[in-house]
N, C-alpha and C positions, 0 to 999 in steps of 0.2 A: 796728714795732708801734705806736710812736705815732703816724704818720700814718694807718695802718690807726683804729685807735679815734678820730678824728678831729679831736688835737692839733696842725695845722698842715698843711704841704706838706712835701715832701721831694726833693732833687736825688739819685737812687740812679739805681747801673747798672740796665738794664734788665732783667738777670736776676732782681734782685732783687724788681724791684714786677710781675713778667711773668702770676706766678698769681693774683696779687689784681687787676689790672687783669683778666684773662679774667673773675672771677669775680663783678665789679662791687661790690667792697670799696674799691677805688683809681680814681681818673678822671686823666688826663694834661692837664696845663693848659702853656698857652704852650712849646707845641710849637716853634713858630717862632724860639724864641730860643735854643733848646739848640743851638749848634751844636761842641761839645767829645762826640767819639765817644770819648776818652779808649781807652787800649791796657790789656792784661790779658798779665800778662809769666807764663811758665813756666819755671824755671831748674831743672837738674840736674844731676849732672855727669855728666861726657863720659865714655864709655866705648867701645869698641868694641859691643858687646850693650845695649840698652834694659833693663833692666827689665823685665818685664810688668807688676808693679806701676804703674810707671811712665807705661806703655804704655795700661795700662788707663784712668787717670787723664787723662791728654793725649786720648783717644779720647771720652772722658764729657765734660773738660770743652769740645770742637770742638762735640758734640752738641747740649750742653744749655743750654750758656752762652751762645752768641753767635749762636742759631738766634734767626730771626722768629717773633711766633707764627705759625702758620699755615706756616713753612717747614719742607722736609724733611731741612734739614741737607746738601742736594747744594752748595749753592754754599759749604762753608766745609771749609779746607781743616787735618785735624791736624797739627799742628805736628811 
């Protein structure tokens, strides 16, 4: 929020700044030098049976999280 209100710049995952950048609150500066895609880990324990709770959650966060704008979520595969 404080980059939003226009305190500074901000290094955030993309998920994060994805709605205010569509919305033209946020602008992406030096593109070129980010090169750290950094990983987003899911950990649960092992069972024979998922969850659905679980399930649900892993399936939202493939969607939502790590989709481009503009993508339809075909190229990312749930965990």
């Amino acid at each position: 929020m404080a980059v939003v209100d226009g305190h500074g710049i901000a290094f955030v995952p993309d998920f994060l700044a994805r709605e205010a950048i569509a919305q033209g609150r946020l602008e992406t500066v030096l593109d070129g030098y980010s090169e750290d895609q950094g990983q987003f880990w899911a950990l649960w324990p092992s069972s024979r049976h998922l969850s659905p709770k679980i399930r649900v959650f892993v399936d939202f966060a493939a969607e939502h999280l790590f989709a481009a704008p503009g993508d339809d979520g075909q190229g990312i595969t749930p965990l």
